[in-house]
MOPAC internal coordinates of N, CA, C and O (Angstrom, degrees):
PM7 1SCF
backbone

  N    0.0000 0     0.00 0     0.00 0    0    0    0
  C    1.4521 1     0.00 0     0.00 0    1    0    0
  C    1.5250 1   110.50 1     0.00 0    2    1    0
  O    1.2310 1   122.88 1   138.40 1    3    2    1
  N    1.8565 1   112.09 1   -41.60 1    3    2    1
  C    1.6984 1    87.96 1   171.94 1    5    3    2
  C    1.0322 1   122.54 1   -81.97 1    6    5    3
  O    1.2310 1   114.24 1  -174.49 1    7    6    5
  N    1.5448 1   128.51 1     5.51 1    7    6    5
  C    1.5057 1   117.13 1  -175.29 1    9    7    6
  C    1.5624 1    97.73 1   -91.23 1   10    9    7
  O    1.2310 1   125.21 1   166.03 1   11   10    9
  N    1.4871 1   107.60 1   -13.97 1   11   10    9
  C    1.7039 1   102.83 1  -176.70 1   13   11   10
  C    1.7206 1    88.39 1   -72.85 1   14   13   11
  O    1.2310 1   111.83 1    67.97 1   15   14   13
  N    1.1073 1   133.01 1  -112.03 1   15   14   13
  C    1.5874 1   134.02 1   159.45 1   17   15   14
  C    0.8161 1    95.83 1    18.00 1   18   17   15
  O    1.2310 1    99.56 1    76.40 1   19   18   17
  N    1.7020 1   154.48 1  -103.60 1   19   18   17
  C    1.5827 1   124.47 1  -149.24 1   21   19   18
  C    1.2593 1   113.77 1   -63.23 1   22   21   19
  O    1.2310 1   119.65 1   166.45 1   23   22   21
  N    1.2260 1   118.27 1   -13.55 1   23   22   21
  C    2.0882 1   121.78 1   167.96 1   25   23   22
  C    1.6310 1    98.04 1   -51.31 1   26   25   23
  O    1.2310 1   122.42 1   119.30 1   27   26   25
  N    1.2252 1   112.97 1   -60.70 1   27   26   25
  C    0.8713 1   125.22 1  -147.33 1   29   27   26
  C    2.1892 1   109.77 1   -68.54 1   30   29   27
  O    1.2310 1   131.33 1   145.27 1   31   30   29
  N    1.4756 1    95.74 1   -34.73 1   31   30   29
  C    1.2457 1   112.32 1  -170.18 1   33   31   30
  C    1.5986 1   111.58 1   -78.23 1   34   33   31
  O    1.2310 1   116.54 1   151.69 1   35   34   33
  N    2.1173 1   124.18 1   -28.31 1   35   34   33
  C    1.0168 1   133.83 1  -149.16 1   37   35   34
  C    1.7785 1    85.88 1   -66.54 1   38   37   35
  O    1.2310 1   110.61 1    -3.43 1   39   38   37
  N    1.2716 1   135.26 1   176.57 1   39   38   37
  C    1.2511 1   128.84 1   162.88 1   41   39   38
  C    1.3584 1   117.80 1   -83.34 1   42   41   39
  O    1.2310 1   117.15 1   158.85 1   43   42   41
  N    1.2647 1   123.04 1   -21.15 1   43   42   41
  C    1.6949 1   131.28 1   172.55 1   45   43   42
  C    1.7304 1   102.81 1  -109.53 1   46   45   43
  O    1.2310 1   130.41 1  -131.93 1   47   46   45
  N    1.0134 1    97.52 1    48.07 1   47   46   45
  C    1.6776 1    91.46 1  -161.52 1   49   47   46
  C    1.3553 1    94.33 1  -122.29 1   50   49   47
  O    1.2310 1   111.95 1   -40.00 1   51   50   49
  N    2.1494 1   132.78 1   140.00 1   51   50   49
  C    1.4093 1   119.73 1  -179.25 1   53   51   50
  C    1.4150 1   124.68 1   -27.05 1   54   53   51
  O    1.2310 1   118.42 1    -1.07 1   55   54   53
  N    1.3135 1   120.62 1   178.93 1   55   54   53
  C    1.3354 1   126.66 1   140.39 1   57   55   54
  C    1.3939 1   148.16 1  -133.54 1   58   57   55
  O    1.2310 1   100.20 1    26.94 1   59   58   57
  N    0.9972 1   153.46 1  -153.06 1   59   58   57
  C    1.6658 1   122.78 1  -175.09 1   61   59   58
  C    1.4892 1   125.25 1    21.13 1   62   61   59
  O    1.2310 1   125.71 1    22.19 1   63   62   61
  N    1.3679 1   106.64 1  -157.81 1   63   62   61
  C    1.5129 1   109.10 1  -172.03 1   65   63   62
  C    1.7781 1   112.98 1   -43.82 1   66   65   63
  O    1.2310 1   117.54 1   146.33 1   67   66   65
  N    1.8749 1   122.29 1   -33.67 1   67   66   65
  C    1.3039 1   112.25 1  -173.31 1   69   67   66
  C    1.0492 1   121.55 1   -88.10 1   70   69   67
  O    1.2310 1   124.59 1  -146.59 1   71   70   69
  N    1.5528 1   108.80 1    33.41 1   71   70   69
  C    1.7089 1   112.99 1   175.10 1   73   71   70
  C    1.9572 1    86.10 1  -106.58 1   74   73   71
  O    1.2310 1   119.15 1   154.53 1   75   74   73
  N    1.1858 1   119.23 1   -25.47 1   75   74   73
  C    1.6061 1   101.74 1   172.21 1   77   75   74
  C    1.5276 1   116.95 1  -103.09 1   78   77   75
  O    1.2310 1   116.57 1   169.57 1   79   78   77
  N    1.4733 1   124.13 1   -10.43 1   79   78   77
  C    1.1581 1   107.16 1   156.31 1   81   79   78
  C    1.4341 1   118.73 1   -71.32 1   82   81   79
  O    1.2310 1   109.07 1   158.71 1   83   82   81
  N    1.2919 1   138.07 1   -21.29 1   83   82   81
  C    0.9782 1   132.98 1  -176.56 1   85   83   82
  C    1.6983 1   120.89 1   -66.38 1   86   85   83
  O    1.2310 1   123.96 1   170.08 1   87   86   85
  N    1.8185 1   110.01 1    -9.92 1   87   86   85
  C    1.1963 1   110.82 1  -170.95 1   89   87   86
  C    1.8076 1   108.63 1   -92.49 1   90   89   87
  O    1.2310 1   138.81 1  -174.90 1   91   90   89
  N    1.3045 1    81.14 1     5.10 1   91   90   89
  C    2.3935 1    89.00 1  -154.77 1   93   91   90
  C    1.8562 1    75.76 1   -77.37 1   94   93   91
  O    1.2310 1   134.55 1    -6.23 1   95   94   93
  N    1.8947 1    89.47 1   173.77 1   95   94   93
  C    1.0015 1    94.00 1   164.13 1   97   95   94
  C    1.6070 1   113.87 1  -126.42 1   98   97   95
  O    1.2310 1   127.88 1   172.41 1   99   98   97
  N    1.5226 1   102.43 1    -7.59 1   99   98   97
  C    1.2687 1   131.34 1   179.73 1  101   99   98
  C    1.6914 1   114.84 1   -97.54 1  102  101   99
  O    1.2310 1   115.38 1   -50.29 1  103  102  101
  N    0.9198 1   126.38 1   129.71 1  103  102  101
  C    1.7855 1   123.12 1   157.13 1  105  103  102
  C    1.2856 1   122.15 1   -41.64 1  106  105  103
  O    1.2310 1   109.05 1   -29.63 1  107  106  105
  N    1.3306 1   138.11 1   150.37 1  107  106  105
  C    1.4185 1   128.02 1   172.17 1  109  107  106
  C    1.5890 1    86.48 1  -157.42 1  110  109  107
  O    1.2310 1   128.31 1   -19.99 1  111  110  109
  N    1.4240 1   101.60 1   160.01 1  111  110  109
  C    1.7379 1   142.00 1  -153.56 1  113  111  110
  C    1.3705 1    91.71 1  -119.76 1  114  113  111
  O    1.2310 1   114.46 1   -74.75 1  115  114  113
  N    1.1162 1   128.11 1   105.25 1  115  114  113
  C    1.8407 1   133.34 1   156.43 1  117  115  114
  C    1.3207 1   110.46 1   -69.40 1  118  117  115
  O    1.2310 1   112.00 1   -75.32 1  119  118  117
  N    1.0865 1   132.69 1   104.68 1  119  118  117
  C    1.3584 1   132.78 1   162.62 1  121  119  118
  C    1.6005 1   112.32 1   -89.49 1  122  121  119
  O    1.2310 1   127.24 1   -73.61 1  123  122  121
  N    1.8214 1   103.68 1   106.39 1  123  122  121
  C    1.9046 1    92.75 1  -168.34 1  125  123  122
  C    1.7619 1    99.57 1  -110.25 1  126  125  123
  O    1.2310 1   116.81 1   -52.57 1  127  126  125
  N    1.1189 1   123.68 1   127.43 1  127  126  125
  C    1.3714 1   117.20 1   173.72 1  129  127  126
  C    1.3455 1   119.11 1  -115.52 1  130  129  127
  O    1.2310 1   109.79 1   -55.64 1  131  130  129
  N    0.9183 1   136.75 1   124.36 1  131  130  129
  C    1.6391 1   139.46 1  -151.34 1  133  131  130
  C    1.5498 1    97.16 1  -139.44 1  134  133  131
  O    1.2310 1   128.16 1    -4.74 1  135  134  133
  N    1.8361 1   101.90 1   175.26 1  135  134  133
  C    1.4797 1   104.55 1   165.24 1  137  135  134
  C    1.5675 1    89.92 1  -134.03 1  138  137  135
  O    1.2310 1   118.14 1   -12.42 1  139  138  137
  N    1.4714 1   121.16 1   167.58 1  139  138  137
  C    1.4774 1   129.94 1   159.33 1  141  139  138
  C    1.2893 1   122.09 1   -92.46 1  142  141  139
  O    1.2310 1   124.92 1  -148.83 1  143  142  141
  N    1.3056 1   108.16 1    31.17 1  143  142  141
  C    1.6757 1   103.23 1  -178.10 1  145  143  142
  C    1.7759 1   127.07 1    48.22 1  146  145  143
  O    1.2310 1   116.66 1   -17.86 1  147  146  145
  N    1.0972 1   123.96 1   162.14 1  147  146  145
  C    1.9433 1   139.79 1   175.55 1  149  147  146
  C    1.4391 1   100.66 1   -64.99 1  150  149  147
  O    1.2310 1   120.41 1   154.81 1  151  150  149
  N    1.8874 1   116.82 1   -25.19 1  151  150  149
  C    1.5895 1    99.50 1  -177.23 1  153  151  150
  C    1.7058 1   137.81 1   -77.72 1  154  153  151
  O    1.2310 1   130.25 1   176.88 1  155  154  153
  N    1.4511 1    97.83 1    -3.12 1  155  154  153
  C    1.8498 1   105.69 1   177.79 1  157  155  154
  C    0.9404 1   113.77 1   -53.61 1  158  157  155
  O    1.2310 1   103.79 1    -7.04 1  159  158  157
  N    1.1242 1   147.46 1   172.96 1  159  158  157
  C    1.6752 1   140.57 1   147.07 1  161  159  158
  C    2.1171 1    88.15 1  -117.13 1  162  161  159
  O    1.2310 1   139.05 1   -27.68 1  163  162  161
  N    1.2815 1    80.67 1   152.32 1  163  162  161
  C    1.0957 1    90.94 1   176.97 1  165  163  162
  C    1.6499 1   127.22 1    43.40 1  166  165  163
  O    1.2310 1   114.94 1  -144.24 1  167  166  165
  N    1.6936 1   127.19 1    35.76 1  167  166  165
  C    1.0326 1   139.19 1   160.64 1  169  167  166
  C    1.4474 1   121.27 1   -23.98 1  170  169  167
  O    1.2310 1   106.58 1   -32.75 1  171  170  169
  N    1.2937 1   142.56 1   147.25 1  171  170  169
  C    1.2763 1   144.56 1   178.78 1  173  171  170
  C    1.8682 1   108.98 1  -111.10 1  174  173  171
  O    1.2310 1   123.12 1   153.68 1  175  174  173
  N    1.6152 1   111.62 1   -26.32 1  175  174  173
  C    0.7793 1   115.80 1  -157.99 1  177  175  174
  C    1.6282 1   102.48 1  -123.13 1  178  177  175
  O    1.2310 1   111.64 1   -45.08 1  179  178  177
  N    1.4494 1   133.36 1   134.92 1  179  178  177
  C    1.6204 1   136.12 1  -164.85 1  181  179  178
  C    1.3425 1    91.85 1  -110.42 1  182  181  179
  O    1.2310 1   121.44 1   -61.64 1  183  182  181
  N    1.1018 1   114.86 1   118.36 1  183  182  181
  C    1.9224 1   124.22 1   159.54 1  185  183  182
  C    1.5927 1   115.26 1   -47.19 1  186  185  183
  O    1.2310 1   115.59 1   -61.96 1  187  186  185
  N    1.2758 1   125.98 1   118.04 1  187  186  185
  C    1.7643 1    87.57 1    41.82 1  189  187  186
  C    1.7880 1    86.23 1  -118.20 1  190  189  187
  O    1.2310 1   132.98 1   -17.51 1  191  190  189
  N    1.6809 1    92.52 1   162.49 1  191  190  189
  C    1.9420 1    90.87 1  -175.94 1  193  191  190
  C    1.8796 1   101.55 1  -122.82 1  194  193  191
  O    1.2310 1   132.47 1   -52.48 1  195  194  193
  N    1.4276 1    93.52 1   127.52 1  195  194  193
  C    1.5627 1   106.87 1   167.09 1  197  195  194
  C    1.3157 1   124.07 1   -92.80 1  198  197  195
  O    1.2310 1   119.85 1   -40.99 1  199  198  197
  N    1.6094 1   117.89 1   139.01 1  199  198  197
  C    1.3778 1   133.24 1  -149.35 1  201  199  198
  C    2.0101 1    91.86 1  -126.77 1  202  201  199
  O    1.2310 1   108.73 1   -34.47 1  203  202  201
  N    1.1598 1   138.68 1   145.53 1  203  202  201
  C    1.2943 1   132.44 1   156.37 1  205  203  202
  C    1.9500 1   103.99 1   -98.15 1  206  205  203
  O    1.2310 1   134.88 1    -8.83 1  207  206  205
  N    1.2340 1    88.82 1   171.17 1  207  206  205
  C    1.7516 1    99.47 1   168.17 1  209  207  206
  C    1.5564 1    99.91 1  -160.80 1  210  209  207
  O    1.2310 1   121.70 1   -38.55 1  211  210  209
  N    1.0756 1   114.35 1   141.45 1  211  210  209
  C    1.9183 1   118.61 1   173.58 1  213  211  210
  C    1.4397 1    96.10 1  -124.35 1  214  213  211
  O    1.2310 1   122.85 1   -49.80 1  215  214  213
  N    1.3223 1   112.14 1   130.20 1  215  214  213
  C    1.3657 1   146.12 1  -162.44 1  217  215  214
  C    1.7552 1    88.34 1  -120.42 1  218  217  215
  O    1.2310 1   127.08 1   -86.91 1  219  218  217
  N    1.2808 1   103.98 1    93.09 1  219  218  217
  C    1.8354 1    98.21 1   172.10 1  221  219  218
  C    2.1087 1   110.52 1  -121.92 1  222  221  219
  O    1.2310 1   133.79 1   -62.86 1  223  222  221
  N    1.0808 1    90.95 1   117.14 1  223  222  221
  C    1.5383 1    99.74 1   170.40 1  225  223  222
  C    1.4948 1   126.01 1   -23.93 1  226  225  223
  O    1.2310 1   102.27 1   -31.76 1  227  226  225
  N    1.4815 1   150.05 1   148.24 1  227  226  225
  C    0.8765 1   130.73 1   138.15 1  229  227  226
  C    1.0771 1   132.23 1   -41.02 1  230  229  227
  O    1.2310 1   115.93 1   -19.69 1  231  230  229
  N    1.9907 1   125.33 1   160.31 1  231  230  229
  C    1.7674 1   104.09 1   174.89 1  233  231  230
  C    2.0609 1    81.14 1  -137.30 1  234  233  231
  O    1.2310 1   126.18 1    -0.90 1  235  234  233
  N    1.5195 1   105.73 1   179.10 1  235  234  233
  C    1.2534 1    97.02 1   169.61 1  237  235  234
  C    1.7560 1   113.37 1  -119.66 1  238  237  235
  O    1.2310 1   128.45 1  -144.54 1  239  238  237
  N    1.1884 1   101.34 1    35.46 1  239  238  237
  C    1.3629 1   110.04 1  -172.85 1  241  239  238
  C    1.8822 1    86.23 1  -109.25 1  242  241  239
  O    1.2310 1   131.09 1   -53.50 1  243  242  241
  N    1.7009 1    96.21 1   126.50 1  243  242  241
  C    1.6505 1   107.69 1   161.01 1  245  243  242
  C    1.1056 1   107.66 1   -57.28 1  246  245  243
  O    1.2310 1   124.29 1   -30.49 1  247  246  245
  N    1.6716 1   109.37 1   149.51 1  247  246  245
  C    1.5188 1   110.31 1   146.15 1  249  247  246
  C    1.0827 1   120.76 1   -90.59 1  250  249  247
  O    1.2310 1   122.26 1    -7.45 1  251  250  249
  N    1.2785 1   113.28 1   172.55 1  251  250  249
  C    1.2931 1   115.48 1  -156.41 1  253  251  250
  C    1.5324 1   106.13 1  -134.12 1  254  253  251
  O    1.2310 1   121.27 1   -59.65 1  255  254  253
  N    1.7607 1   115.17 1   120.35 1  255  254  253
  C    1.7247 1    90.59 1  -158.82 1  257  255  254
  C    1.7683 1    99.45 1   -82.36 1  258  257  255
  O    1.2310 1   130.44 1    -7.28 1  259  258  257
  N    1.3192 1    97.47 1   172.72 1  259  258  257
  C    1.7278 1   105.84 1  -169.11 1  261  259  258
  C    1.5844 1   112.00 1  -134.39 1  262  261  259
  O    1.2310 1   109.52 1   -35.60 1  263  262  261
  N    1.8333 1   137.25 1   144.40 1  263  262  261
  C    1.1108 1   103.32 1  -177.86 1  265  263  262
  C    1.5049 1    85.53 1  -138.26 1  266  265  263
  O    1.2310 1   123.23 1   -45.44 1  267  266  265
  N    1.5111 1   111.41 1   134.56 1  267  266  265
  C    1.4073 1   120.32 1  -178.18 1  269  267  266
  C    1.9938 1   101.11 1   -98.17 1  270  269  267
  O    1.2310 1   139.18 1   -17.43 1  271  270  269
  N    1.6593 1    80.41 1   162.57 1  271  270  269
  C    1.5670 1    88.95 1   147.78 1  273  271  270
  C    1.0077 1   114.72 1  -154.86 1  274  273  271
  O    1.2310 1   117.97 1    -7.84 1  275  274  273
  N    1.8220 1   121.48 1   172.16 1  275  274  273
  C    1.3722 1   116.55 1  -147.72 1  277  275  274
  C    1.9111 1    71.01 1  -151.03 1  278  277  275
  O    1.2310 1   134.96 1   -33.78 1  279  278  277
  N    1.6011 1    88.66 1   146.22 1  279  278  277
  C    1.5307 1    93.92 1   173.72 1  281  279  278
  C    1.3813 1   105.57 1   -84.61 1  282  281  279
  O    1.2310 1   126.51 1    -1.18 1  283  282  281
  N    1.6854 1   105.08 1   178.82 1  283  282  281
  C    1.3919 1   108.46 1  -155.15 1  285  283  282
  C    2.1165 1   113.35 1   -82.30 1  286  285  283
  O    1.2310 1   128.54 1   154.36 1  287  286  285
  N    1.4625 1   101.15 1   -25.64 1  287  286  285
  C    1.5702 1   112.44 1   163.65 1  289  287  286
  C    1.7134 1   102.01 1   -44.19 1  290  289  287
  O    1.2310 1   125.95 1    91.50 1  291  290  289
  N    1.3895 1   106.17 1   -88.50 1  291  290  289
  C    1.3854 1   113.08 1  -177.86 1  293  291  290
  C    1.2199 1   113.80 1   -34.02 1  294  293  291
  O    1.2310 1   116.43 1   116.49 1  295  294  293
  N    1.0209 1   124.38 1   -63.51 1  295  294  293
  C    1.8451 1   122.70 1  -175.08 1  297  295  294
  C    1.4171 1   106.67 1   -55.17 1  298  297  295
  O    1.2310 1   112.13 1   138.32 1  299  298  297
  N    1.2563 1   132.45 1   -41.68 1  299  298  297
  C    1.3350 1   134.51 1   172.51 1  301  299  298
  C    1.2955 1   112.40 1   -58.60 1  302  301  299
  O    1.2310 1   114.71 1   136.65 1  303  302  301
  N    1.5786 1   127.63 1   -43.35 1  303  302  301
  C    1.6886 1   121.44 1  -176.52 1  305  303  302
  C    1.5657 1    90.51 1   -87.81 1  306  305  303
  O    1.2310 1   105.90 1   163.22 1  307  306  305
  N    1.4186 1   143.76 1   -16.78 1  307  306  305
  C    1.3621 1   110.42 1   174.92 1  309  307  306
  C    1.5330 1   123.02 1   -72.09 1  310  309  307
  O    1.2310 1   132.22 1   162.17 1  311  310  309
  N    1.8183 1    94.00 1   -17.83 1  311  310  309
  C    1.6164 1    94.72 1  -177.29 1  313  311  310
  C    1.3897 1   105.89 1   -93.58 1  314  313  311
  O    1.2310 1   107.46 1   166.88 1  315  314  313
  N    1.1249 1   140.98 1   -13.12 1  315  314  313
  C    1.3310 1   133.96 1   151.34 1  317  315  314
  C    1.6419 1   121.35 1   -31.74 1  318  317  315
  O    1.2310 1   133.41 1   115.76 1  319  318  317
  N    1.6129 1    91.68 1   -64.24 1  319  318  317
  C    1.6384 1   103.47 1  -170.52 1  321  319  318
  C    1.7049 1   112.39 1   -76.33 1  322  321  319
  O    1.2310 1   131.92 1   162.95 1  323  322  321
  N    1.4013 1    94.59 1   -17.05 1  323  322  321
  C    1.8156 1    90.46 1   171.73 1  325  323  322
  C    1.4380 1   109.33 1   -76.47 1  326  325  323
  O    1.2310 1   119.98 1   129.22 1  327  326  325
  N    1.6730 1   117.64 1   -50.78 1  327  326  325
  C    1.4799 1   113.94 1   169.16 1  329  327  326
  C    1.8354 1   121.53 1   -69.66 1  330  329  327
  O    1.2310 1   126.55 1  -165.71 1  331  330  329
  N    0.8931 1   105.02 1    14.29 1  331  330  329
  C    2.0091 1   117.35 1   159.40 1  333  331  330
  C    1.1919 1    97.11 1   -92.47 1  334  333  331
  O    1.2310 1   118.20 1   132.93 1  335  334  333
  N    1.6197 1   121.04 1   -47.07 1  335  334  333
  C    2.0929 1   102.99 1  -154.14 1  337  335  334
  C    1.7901 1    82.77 1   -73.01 1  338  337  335
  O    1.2310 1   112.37 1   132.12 1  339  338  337
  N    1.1757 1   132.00 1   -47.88 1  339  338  337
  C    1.0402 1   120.25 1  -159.35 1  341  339  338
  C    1.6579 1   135.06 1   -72.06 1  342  341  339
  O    1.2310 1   134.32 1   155.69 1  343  342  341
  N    1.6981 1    89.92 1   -24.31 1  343  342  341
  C    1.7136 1    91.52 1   164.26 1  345  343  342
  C    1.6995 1   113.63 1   -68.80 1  346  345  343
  O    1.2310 1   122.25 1   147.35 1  347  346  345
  N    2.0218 1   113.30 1   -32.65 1  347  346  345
  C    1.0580 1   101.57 1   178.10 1  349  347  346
  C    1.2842 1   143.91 1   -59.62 1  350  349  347
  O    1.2310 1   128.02 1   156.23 1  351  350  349
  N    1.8883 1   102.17 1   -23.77 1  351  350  349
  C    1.3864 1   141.80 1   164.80 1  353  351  350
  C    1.8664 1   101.92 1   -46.83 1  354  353  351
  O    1.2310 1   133.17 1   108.23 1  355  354  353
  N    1.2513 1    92.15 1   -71.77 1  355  354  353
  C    1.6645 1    98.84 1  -172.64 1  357  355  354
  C    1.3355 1   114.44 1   -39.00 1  358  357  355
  O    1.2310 1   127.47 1    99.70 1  359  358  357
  N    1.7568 1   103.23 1   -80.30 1  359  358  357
  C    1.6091 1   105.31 1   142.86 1  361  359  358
  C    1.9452 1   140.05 1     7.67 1  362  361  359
  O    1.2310 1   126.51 1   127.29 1  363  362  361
  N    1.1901 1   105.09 1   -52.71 1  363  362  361
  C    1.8072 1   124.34 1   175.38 1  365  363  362
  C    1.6895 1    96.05 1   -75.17 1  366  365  363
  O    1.2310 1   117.16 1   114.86 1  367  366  365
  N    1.8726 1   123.01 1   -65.14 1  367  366  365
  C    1.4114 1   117.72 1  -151.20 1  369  367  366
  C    1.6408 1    71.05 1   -87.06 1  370  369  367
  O    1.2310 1    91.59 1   163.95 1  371  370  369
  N    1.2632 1   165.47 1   -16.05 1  371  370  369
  C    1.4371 1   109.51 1  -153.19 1  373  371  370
  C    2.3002 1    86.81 1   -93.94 1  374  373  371
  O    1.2310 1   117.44 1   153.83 1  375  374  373
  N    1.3411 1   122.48 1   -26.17 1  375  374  373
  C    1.7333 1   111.48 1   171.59 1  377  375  374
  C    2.0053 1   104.29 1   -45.41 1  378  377  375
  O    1.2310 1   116.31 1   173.74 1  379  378  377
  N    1.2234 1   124.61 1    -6.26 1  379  378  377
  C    1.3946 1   117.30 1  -155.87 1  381  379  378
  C    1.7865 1    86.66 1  -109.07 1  382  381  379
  O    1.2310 1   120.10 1   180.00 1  383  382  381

């Protein structure tokens, strides 16, 4: 925690949360669970509602960019099943 805080304090130094991820040496999974309180009107979402966050370390290895290809079958059933999760998605908030 103080090496996050003096990250945070240097004048060229991160800010917010990636002045303390930057100190891990390990990855970590935020599991945030909250509620939105009685004051919304018209909420979409019923408490209690879970949020993720990934907190991943620096490394000193570049990346390296990469360019795939995918034949045209496959690319066609992945975009199928991505536009299914999402009508089902729609589907869930528009009963709310």
């Amino acid at each position: 925690m103080a090496e996050g805080e003096a990250e945070k304090k240097r004048s060229d130094g991160l800010r917010g949360d990636k002045a303390f991820c930057a100190q891990r040496t390990r990855p970590l999974l935020l599991v945030h669970v909250f509620t939105t309180g009685d004051s919304v009107d018209r909420k979409r979402l019923t408490d209690p509602v879970v949020s993720l966050s990934f907190c991943l370390p620096s490394t000193s290895k570049a990346a390296a960019a990469r360019t795939y290809q995918v034949n045209a079958v496959y690319r066609k059933q992945i975009e199928l099943e991505a536009n299914s999760e999402t009508e089902d998605d729609e589907a869930i908030l528009e009963e709310f």
